[in-house]
C-alpha positions in Angstrom: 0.0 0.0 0.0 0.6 3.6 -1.1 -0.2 7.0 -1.2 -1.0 8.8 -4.2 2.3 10.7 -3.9 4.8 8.1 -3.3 2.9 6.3 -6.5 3.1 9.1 -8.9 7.3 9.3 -7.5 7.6 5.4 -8.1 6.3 6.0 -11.7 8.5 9.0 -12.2 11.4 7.1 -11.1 10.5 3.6 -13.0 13.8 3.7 -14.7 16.1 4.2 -12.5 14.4 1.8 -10.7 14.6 -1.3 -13.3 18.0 0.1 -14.5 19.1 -1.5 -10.4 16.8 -4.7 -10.7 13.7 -2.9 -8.5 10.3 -3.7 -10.7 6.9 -3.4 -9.7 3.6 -3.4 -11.0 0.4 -1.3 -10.7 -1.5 -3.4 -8.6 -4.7 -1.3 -7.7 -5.5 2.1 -6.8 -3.1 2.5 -3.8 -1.0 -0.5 -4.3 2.2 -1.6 -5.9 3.3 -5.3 -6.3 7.1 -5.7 -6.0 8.1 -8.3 -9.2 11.6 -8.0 -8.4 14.6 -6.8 -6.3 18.7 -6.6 -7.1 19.9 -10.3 -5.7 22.0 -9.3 -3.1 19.0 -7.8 -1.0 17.0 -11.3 -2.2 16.7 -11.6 1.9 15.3 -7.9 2.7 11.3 -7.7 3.0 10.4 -6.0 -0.6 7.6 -4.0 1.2 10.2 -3.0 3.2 12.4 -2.1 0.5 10.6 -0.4 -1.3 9.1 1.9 2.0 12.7 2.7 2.0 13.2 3.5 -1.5 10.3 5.8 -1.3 11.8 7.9 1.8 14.8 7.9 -0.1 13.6 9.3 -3.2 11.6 11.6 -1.2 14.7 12.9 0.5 16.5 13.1 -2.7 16.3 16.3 -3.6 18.1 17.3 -0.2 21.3 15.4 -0.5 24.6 17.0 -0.9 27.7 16.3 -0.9 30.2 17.8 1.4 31.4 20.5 -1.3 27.6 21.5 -1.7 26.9 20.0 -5.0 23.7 17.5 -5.4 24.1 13.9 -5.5 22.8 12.3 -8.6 19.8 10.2 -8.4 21.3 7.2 -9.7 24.2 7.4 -8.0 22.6 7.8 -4.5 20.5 4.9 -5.4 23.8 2.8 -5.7 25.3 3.7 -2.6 22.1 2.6 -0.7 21.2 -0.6 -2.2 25.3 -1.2 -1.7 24.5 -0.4 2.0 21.8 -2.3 2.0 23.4 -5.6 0.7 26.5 -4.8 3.1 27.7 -7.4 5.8 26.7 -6.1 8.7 28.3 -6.3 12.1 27.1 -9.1 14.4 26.5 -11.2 11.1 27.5 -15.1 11.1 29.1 -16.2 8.2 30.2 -19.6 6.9 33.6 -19.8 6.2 33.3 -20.5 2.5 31.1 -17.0 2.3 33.8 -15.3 4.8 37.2 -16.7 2.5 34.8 -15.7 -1.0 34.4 -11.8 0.4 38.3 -11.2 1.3 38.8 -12.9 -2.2 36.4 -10.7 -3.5 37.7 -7.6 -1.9 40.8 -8.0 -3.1 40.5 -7.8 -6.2 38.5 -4.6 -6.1 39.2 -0.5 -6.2 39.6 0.1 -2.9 37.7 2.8 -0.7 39.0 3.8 2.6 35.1 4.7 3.3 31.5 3.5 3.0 29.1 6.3 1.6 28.2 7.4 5.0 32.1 8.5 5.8 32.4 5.3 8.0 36.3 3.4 7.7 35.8 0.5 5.6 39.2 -1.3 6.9 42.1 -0.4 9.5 46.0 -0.8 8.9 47.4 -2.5 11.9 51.3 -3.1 12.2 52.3 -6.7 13.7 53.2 -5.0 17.2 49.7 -3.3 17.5 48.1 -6.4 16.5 50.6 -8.4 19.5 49.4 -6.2 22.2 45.8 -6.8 21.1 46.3 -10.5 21.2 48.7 -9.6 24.6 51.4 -11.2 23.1 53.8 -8.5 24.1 
């Protein structure tokens, strides 16, 4: 279920939408059927997802980034979904999943941050990692 509003910004935003694997249908006067969602958020709630995707695009319009300029649509999309589908802290992981991520990450562009400015990794030399351990 819908409002009127956050339909008519759904339709307006269609593209962008499909163009990250988000689809949904008309499905009555205040409704919207979810037909699909990017597979790395297969888990998430898609009534849920798309809630979020609605306050998002409602909040659009206000993001900038730290030198002022507006972020674009499709770009802002990105970085949420790719929060979204992030490992999160507390998370158990099997160890197949756990060694396929580091191989993963390592072959990757690396950024020193998330999009929200958090540190995505830490440098830490063998004596800091020894005292951690209290092996020195």
């Amino acid at each position: 279920e819908v409002s009127d509003a956050d339909k008519s910004l759904l339709e307006s935003h269609r593209s962008v939408l499909e163009s990250l694997g988000v689809e949904f249908d008309d499905f009555g006067p205040r409704s919207v059927a979810v037909r699909a969602v990017p597979a790395l958020l297969r888990d998430e709630d898609p009534g849920t997802l798309l809630r979020d995707v609605i306050e998002k695009l409602r909040d659009h319009g206000e993001s900038e980034r730290r030198e002022g300029a507006p972020i674009p649509l499709l770009e802002e999309a990105l970085e949420f979904l790719a929060c979204r589908a992030a490992v999160k802290f507390g998370r158990r992981m099997a160890p197949e999943e756990l060694e396929r991520l580091l191989a993963d990450a390592g072959g990757m562009d690396y950024s020193a941050t998330c999009a929200h400015g958090r540190p995505t990794a830490i440098k830490l030399t063998l004596e800091e990692l020894e005292r951690l351990f209290k092996r020195k």
